[in-house]
C-alpha positions, 0 to 999 in steps of 0.5 A, spaced: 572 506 564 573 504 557 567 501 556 564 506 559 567 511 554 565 505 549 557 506 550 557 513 551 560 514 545 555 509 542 549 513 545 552 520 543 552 516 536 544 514 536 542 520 539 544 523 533 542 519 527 536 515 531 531 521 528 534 521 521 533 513 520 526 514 524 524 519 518 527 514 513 523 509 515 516 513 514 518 515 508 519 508 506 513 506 507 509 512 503 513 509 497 512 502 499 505 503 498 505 507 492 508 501 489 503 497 492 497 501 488 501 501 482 501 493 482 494 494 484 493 498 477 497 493 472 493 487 475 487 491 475 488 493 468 490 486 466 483 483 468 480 489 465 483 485 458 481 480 460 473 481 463 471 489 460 470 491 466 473 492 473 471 488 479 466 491 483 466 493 490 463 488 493 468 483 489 474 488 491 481 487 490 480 479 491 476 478 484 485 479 482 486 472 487 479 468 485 474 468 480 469 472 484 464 473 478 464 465 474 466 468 469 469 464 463 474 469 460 477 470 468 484 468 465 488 469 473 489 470 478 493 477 476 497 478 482 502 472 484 501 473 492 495 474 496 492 482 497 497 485 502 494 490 508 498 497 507 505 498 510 501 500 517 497 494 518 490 496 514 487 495 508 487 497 502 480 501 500 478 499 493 473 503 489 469 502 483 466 507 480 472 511 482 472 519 482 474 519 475 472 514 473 475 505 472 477 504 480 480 508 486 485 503 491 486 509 497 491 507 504 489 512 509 496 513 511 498 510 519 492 514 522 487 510 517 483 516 517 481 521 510 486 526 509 492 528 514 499 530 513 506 527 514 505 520 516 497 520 516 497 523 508 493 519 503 497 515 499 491 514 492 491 511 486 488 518 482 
């Protein structure tokens, strides 16, 4: 009979907290992913220095990893680890030219496409 007061208890418990953790947890990976672009863009901006101009789209993020272009002021790689996906398990979308100008590193949110509100908001660069 304890035990059964035990996990009813315990159940009551999760019943009321689960949902608060829940949206914890999707705000946690809308921030992950703003930190993410911002270590994109100090990357990016250190290859600028180095190069005088951002990769192109066809070289994408990897260009921070590898020598995509030969060039010999490539002084990298500009980020330590390899290009994560975004927290939902996707890649980050890069562009070069941007919409104001330099680049644009775009997650389209859990449901990977444009626009969306919540969880499925776009998380950009700009």
């Amino acid at each position: 009979m304890e035990l059964l007061i035990v996990l009813v208890i315990i159940g009551l418990l999760a019943a009321a907290v689960g949902p608060t953790l829940y949206k914890r947890v999707k705000q946690a990976k809308q921030t992950a992913t703003k930190d993410q672009i911002q270590s994109f863009a100090t990357a990016l901006d250190n290859y600028f220095i180095d190069l005088g101009e951002y990769p192109d789209n066809h070289q994408g993020l990897l260009a921070l990893r590898n020598n995509l272009s030969s060039n010999n002021r490539w002084d990298g790689p500009y980020m330590n680890k390899e290009i994560p996906l975004d927290p939902w398990n996707k890649p980050y979308i890069y562009r070069s030219p941007g919409r104001s100008g330099g680049y644009e590193i775009i997650s389209y949110g859990a449901d990977g496409v444009e626009g969306g509100d919540n969880e499925n908001q776009d998380v950009t660069s700009w």
